[in-house]
OpenMM code with the backbone's topology and positions (N, CA, C; nanometers):
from openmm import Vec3, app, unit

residues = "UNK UNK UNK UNK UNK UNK UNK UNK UNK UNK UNK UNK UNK UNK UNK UNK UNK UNK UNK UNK UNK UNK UNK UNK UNK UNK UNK UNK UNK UNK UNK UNK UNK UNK UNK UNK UNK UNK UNK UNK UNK UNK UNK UNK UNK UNK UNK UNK UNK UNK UNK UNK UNK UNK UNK UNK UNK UNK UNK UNK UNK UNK UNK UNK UNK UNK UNK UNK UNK UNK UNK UNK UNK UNK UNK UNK".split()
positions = [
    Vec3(-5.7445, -8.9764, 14.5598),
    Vec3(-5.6704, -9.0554, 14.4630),
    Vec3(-5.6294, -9.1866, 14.5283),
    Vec3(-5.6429, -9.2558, 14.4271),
    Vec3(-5.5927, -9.4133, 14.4809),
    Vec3(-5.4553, -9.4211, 14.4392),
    Vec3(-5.3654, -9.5451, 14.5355),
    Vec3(-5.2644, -9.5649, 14.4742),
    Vec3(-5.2544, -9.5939, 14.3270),
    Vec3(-5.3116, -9.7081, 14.2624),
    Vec3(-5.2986, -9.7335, 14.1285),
    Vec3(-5.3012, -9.5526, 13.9930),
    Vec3(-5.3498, -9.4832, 14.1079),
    Vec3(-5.3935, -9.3086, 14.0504),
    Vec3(-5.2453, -9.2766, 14.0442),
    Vec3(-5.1228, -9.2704, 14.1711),
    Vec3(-5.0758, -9.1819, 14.2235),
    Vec3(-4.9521, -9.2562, 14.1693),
    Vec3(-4.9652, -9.3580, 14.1536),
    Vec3(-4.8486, -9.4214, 14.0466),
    Vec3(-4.7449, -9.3939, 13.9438),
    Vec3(-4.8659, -9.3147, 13.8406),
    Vec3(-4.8054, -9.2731, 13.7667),
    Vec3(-4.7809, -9.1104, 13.7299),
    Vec3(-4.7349, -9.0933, 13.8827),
    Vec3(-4.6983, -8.9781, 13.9482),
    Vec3(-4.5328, -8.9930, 13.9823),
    Vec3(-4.5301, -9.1281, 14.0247),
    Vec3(-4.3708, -9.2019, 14.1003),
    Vec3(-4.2613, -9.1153, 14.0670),
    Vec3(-4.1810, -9.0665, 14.1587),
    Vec3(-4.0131, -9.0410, 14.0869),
    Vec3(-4.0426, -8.9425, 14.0105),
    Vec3(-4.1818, -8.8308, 13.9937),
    Vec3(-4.1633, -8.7492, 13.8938),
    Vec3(-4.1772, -8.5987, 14.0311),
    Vec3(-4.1378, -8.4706, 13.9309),
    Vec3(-4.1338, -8.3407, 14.0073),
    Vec3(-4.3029, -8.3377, 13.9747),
    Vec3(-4.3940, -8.2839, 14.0952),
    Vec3(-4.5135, -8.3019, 14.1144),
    Vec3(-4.5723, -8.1951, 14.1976),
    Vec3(-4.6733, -8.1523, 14.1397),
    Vec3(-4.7531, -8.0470, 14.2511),
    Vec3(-4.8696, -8.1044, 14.3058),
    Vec3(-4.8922, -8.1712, 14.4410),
    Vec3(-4.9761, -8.1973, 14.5178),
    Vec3(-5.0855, -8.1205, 14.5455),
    Vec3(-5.1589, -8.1365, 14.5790),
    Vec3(-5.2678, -8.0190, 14.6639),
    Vec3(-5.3360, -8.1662, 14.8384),
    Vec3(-5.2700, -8.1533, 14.8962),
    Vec3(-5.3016, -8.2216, 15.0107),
    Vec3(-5.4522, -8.2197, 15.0767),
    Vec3(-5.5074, -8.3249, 15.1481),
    Vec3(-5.6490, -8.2769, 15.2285),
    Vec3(-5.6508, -8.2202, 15.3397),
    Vec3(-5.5247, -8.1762, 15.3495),
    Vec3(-5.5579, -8.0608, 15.4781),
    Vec3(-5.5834, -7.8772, 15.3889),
    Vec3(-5.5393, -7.9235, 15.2677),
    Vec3(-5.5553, -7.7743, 15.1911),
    Vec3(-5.4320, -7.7158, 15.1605),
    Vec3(-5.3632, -7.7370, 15.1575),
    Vec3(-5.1906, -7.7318, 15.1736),
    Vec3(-5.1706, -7.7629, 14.9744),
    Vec3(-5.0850, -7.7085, 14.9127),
    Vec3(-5.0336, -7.7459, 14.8159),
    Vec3(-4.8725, -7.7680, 14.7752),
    Vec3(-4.8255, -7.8914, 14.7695),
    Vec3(-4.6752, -7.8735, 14.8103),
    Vec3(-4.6347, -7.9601, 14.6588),
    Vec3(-4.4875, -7.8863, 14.6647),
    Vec3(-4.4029, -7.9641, 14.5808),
    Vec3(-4.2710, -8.0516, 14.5573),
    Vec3(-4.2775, -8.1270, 14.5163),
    Vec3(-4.2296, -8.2636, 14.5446),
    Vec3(-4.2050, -8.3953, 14.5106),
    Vec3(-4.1378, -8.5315, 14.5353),
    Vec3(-4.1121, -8.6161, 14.4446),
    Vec3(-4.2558, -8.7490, 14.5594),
    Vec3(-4.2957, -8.8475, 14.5093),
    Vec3(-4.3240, -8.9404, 14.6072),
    Vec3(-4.2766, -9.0781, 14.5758),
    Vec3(-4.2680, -9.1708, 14.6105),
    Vec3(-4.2362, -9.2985, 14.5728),
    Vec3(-4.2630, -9.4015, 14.6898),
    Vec3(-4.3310, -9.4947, 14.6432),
    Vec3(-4.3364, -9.6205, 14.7200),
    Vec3(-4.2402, -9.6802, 14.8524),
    Vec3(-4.3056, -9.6955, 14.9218),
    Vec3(-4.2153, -9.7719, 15.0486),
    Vec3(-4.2283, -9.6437, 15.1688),
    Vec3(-4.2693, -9.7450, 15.2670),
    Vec3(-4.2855, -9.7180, 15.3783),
    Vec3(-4.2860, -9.8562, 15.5342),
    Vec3(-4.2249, -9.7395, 15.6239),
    Vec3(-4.2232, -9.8637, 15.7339),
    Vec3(-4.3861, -9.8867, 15.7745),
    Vec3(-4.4966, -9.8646, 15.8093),
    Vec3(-4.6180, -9.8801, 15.8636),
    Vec3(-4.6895, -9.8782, 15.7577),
    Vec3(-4.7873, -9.9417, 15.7947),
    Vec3(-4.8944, -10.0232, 15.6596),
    Vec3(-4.9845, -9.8766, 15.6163),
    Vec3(-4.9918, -9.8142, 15.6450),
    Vec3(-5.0812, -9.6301, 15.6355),
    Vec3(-4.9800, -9.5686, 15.5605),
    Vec3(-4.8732, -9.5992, 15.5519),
    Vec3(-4.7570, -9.4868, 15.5131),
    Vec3(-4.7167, -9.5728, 15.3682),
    Vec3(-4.8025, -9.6004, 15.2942),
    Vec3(-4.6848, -9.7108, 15.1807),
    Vec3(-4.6549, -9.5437, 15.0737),
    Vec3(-4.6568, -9.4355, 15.1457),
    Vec3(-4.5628, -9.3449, 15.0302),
    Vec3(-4.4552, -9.2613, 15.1168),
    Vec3(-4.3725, -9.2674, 15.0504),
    Vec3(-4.2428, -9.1725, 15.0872),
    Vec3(-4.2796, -8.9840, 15.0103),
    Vec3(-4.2010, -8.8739, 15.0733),
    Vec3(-4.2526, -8.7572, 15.0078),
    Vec3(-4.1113, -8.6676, 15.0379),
    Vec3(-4.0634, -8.6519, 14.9293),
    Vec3(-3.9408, -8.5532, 14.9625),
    Vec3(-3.9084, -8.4394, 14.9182),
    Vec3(-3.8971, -8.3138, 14.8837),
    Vec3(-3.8489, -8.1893, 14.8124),
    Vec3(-3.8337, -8.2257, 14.6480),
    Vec3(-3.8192, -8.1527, 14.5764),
    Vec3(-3.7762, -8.1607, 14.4282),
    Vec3(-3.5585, -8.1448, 14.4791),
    Vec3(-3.5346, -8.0793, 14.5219),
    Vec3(-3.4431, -8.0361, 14.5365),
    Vec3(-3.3689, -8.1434, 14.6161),
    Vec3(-3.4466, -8.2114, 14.7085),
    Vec3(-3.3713, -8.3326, 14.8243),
    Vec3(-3.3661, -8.4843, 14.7431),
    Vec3(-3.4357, -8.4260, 14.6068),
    Vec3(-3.4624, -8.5672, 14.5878),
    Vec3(-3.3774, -8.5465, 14.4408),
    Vec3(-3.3355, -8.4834, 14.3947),
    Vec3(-3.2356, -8.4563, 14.3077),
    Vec3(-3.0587, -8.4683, 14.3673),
    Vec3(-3.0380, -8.4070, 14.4767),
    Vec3(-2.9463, -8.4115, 14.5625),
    Vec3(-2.9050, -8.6085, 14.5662),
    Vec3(-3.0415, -8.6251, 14.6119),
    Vec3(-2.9934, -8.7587, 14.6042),
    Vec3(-2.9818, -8.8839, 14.5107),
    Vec3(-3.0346, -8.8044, 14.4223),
    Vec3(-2.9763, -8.8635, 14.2576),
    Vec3(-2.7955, -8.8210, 14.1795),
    Vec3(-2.7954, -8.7368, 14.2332),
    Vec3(-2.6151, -8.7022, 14.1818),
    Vec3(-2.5555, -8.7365, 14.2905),
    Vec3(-2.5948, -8.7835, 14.4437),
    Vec3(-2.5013, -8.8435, 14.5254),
    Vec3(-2.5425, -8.9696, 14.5711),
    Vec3(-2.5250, -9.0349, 14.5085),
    Vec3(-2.5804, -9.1936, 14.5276),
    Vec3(-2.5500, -9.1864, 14.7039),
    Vec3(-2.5084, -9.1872, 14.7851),
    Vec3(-2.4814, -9.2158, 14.9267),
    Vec3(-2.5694, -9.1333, 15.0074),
    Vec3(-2.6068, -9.0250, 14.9394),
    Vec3(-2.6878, -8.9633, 15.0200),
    Vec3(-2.8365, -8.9734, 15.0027),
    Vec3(-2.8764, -9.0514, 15.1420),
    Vec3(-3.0132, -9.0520, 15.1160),
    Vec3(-3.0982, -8.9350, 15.1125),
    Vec3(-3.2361, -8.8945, 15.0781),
    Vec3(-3.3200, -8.8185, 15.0917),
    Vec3(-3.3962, -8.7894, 15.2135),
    Vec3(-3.4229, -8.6773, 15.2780),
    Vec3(-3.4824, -8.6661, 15.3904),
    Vec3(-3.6491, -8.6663, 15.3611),
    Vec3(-3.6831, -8.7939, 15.3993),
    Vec3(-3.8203, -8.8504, 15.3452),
    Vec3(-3.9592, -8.8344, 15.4086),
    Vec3(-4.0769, -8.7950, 15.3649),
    Vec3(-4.1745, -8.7616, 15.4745),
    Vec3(-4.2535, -8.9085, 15.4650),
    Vec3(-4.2926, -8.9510, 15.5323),
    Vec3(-4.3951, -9.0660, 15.5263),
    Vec3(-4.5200, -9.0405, 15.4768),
    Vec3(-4.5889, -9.0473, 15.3851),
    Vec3(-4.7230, -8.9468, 15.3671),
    Vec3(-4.8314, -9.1079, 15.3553),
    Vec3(-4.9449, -9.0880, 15.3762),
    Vec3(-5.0921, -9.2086, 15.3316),
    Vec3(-5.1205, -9.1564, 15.2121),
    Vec3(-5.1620, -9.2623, 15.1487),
    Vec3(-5.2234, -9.2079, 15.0239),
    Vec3(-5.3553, -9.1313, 15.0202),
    Vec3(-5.4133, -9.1673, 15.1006),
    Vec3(-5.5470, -9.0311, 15.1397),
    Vec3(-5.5051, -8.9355, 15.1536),
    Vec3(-5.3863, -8.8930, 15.1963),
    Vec3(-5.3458, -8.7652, 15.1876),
    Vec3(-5.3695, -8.6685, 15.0479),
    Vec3(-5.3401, -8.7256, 14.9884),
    Vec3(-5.3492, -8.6801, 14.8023),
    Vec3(-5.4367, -8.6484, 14.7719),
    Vec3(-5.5115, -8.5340, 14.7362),
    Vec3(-5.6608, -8.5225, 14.6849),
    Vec3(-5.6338, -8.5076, 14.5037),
    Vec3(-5.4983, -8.4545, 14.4760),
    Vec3(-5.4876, -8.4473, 14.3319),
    Vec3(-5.3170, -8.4262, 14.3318),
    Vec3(-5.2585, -8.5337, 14.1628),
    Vec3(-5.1690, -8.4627, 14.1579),
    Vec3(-5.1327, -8.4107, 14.0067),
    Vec3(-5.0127, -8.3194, 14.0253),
    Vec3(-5.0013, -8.2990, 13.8933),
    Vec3(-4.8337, -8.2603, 13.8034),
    Vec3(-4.7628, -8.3231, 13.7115),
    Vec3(-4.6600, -8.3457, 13.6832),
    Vec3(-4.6374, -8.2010, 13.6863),
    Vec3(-4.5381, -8.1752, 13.6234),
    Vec3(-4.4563, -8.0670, 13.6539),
    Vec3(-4.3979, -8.0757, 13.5319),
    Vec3(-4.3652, -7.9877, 13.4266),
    Vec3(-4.2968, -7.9627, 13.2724),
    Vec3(-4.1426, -7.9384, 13.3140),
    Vec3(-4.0776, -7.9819, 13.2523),
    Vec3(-3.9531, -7.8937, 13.2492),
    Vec3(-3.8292, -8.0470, 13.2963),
] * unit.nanometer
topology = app.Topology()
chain = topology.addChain("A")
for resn in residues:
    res = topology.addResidue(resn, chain)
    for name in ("N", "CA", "C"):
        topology.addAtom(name, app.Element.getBySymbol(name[0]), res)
């Protein structure tokens, strides 16, 4: 998946399936310190936490967008 793909994925609860084979769940969003890393990747749960506590940031994974082989929203 390309970024312009994974976009309109942003800020939503999401089930990944990674290219190492791994399937995880999770929020992603834009921004990163190193030019490989422009996605952030955090819990459903860490990233809710840090929506009802504005001060608390999210404990964020740096992920590449090659990482992504597919994603998929989440209902509810």
């Amino acid at each position: 998946m390309g970024l312009s793909n994974i976009r309109e994925f942003m800020h939503a609860h999401c089930r990944f399936r990674l290219r190492s084979g791994r399937e995880v769940f999770g929020v992603v969003w834009e921004g990163g310190p190193g030019p490989n890393d422009h996605l952030q990747f955090c819990t459903i749960g860490e990233y809710e936490r840090s929506r009802r506590e504005p001060g608390q940031l999210p404990h964020a994974i740096p992920m590449s967008v090659e990482e992504i082989l597919h994603a998929e929203r989440l209902k509810g």
